[in-house]
C-alpha positions as a Markdown table, in Angstrom:
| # | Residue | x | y | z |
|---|---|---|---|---|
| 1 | Unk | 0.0 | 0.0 | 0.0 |
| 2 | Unk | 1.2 | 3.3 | -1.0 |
| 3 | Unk | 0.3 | 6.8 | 0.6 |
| 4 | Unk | -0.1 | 9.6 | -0.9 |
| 5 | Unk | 0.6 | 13.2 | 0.9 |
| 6 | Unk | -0.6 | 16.1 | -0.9 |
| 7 | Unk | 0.0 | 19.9 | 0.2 |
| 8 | Unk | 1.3 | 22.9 | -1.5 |
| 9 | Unk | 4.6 | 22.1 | 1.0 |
| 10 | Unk | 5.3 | 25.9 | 1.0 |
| 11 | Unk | 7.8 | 25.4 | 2.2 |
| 12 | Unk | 8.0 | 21.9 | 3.7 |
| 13 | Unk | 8.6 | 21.0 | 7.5 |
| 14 | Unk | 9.8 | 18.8 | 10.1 |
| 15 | Unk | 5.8 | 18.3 | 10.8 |
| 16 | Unk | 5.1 | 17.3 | 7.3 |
| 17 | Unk | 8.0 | 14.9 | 7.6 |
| 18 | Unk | 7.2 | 14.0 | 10.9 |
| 19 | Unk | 4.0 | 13.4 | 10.1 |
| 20 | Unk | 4.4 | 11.3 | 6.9 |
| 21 | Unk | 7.2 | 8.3 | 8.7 |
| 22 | Unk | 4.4 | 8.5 | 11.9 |
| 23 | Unk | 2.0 | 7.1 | 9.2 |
| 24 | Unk | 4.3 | 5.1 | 6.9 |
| 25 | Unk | 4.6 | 2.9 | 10.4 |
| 26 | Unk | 1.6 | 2.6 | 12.1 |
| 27 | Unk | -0.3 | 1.9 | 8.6 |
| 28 | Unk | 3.1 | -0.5 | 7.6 |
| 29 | Unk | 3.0 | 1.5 | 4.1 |
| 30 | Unk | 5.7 | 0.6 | 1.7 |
| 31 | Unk | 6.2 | 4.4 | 0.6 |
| 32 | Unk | 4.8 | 8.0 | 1.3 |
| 33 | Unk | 4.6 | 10.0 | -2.0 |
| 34 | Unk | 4.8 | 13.3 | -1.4 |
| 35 | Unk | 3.1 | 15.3 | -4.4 |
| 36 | Unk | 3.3 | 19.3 | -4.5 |
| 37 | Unk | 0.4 | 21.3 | -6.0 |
| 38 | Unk | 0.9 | 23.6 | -8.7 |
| 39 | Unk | -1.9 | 25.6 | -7.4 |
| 40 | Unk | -4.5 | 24.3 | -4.9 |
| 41 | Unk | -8.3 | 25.2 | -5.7 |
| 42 | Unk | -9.7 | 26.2 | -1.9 |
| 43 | Unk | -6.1 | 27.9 | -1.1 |
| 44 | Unk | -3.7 | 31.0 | -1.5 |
| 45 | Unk | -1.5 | 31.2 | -4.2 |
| 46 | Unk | 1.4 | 29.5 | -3.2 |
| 47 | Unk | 4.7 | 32.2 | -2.4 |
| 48 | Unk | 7.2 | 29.9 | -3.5 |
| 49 | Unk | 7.5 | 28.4 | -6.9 |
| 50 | Unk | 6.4 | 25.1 | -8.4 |
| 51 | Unk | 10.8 | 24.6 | -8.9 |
| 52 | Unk | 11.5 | 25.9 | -6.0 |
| 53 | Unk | 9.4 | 23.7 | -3.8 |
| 54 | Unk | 10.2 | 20.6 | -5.3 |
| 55 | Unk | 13.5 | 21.2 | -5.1 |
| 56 | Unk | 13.0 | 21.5 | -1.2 |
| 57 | Unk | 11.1 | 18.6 | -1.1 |
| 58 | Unk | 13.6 | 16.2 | -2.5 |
| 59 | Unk | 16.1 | 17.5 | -0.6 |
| 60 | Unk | 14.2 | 17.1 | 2.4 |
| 61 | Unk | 13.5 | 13.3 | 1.6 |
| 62 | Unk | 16.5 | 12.5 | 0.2 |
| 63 | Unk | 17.9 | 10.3 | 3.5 |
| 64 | Unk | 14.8 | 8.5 | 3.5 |
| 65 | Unk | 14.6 | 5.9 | 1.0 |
| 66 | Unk | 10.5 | 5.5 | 1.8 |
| 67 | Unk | 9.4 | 8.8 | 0.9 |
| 68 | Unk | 9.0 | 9.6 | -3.0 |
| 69 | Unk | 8.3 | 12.7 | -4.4 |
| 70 | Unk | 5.8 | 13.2 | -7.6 |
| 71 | Unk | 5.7 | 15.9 | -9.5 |
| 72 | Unk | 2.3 | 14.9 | -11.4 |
| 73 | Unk | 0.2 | 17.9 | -10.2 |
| 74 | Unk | 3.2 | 20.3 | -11.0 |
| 75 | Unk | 3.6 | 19.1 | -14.5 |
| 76 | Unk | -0.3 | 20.0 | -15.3 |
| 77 | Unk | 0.6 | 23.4 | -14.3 |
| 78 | Unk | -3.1 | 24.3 | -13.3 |
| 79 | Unk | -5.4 | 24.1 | -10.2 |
| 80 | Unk | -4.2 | 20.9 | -8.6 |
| 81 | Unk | -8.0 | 18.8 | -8.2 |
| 82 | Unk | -7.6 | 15.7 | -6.4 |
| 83 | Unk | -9.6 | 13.8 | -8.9 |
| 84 | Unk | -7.0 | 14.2 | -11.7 |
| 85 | Unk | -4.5 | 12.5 | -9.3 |
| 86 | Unk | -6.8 | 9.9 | -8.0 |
| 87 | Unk | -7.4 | 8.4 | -11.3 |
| 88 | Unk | -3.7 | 8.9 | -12.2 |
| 89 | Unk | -2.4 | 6.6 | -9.2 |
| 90 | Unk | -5.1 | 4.4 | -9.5 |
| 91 | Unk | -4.8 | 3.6 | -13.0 |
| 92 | Unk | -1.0 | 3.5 | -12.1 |
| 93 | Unk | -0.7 | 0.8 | -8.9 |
| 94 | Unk | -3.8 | -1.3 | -10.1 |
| 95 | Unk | -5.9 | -0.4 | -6.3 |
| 96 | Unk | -7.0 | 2.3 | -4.5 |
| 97 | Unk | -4.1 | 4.2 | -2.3 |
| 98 | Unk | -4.5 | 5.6 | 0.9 |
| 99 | Unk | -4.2 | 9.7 | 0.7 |
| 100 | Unk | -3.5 | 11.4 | 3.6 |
| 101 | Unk | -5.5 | 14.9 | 5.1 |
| 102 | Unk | -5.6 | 17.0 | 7.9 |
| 103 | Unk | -9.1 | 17.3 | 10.0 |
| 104 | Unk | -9.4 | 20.9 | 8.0 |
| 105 | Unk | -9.3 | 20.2 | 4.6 |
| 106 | Unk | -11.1 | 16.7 | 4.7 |
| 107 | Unk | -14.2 | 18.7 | 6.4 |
| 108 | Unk | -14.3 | 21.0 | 3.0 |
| 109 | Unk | -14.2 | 17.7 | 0.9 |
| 110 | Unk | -17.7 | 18.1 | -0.5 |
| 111 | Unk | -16.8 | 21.2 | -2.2 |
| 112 | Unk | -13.9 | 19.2 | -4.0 |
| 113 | Unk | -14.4 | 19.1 | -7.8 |
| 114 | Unk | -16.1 | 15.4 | -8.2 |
| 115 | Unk | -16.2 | 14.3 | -4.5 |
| 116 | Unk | -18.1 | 11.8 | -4.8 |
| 117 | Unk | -16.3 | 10.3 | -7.2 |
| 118 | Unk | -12.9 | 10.9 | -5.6 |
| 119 | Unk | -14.0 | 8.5 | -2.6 |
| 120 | Unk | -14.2 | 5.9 | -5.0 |
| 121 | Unk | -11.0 | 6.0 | -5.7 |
| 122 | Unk | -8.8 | 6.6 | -2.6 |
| 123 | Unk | -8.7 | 5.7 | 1.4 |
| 124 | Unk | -8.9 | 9.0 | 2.9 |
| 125 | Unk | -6.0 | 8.4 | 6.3 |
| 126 | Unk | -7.5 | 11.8 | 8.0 |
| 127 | Unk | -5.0 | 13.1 | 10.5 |
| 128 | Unk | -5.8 | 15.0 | 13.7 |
| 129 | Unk | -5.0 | 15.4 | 17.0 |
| 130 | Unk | -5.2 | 13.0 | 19.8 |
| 131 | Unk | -8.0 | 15.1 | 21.5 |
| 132 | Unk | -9.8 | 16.0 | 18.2 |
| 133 | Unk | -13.7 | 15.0 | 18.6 |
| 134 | Unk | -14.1 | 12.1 | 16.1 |
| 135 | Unk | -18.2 | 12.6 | 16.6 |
| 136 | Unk | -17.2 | 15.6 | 14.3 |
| 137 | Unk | -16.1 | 13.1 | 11.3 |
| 138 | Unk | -18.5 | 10.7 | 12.3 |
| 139 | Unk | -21.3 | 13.9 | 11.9 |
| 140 | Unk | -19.7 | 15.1 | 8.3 |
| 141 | Unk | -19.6 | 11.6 | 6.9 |
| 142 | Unk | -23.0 | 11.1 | 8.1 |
| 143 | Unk | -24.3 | 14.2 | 6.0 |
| 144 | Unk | -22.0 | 14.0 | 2.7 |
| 145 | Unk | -20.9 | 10.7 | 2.4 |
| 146 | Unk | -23.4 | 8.2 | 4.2 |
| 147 | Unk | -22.3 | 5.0 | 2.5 |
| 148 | Unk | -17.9 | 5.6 | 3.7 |
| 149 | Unk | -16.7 | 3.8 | 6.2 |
| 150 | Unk | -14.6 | 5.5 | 9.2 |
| 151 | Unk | -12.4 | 3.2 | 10.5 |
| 152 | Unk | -10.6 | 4.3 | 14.4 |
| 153 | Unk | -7.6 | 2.3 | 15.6 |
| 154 | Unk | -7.5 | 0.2 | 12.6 |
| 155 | Unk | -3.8 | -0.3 | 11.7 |
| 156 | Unk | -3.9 | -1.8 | 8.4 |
| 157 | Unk | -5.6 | -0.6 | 5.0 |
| 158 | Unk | -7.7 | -2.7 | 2.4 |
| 159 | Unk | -6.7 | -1.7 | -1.1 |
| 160 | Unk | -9.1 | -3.4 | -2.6 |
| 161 | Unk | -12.2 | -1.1 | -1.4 |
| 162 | Unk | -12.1 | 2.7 | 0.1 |
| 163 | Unk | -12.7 | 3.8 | 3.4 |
| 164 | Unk | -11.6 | 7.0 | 6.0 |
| 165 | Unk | -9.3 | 5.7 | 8.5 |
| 166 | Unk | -8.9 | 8.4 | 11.7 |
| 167 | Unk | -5.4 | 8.8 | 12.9 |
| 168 | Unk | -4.2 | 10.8 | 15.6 |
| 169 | Unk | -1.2 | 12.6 | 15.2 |
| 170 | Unk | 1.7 | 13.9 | 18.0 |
| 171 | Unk | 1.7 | 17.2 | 18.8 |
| 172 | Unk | 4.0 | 19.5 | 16.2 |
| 173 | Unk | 3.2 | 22.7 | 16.2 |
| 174 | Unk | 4.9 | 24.0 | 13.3 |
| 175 | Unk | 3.1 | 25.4 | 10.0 |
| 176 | Unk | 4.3 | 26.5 | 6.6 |
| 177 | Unk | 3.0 | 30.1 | 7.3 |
| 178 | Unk | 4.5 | 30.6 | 10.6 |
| 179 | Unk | 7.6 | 29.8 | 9.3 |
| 180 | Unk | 7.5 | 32.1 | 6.2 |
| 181 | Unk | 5.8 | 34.5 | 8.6 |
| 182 | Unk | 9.3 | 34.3 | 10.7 |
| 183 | Unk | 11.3 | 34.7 | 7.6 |
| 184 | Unk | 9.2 | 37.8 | 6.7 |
| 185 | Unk | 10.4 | 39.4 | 10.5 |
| 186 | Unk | 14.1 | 38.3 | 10.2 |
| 187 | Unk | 13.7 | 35.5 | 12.9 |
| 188 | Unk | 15.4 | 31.9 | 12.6 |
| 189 | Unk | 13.6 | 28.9 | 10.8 |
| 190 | Unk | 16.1 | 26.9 | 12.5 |
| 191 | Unk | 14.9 | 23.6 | 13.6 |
| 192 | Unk | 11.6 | 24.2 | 12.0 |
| 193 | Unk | 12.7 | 23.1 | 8.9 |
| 194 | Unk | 15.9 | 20.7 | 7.4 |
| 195 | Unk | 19.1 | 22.3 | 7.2 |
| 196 | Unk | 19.5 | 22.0 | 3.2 |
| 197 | Unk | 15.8 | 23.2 | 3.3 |
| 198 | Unk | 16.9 | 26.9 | 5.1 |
| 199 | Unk | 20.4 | 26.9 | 3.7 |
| 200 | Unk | 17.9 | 26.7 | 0.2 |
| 201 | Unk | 16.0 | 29.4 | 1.5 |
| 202 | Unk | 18.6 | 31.7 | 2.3 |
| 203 | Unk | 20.6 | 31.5 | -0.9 |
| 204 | Unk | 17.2 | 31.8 | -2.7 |
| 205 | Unk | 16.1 | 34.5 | -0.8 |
| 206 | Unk | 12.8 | 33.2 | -0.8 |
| 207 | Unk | 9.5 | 34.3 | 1.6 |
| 208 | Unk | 11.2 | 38.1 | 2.0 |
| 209 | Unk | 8.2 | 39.9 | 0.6 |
């Protein structure tokens, strides 16, 4: 079983990494592919470009020879819709793969171009915190996708049908806009991010504006 992370990585951090092997293990996924959006549709333009953040994506993975990086939605160089890259993998690993969400964006998901289709095609791994009410998911499935499955403390994924597994993430409080908010005040990412990512950073002078 493969995962798929999508984000706009802008730029990526130790919580997206973090976050990503926390899954890879407790799901026992061969690989985490981590796939940039050229633009996401319910989002900000991204500050950084498409180049840019790949680049800072594969250097951040580059020590871990479970995490991929795919640059399908960068390549279409449009709004990045999740169906496009649903049907992609699909059609590309023969089953549906397991894509992974925050709590936030997988409670907008019925205003994702062809929702109801996209849950046909993927496991949805929806990651919160610990103390995150799951009555909330239970709720939103409830009233916009009745006939999904949420599976809690399951710890392996069928790839032969779709369901919404809940998992409950450490504590990281780090974000992509914090840390270009830092950058835009002239305080340190250090820590925050991988070295190569703000040695990258620096030299590109990126987030200044």
């Amino acid at each position: 079983m493969i995962g798929l992370f999508g984000g706009s990585f802008d730029p990526v951090h130790i919580g997206h990494l973090r976050i990503g092997e926390d899954i890879r293990e407790y799901f026992s996924l061969e690989e985490i592919i981590f796939i940039p959006a050229y633009q996401s549709p319910l989002k900000p333009e991204t500050r950084a470009s498409a180049e840019d953040r790949l680049y800072m994506l594969k250097e951040s993975i580059k020590y871990n020879p479970k995490f991929k990086v795919s640059d399908f939605e960068l390549r279409r160089k449009e709004k990045s819709y999740t169906i496009y890259t649903a049907k992609y993998f699909v059609k590309k690993l023969g089953y549906f793969p397991a894509f992974i969400v925050g709590t936030d964006a997988f409670l907008t998901l019925h205003k994702w171009k062809e929702a109801e289709k996209i849950v046909k095609l993927l496991n949805f791994i929806v990651v919160g915190r610990n103390d995150f009410n799951i009555e909330i998911l239970k709720k939103y499935l409830q009233t916009h996708f009745p006939n999904i499955e949420l599976l809690i403390d399951k710890t392996s994924i069928d790839k032969n049908k779709t369901a919404v597994y809940f998992f409950g993430k450490r504590r990281i409080d780090v974000s992509s806009s914090e840390i270009r908010q830092r950058i835009k005040e002239n305080k340190t990412i250090t820590y925050l991010v991988l070295p190569e990512v703000e040695y990258y950073i620096i030299k590109k002078k990126l987030y200044r504006g």
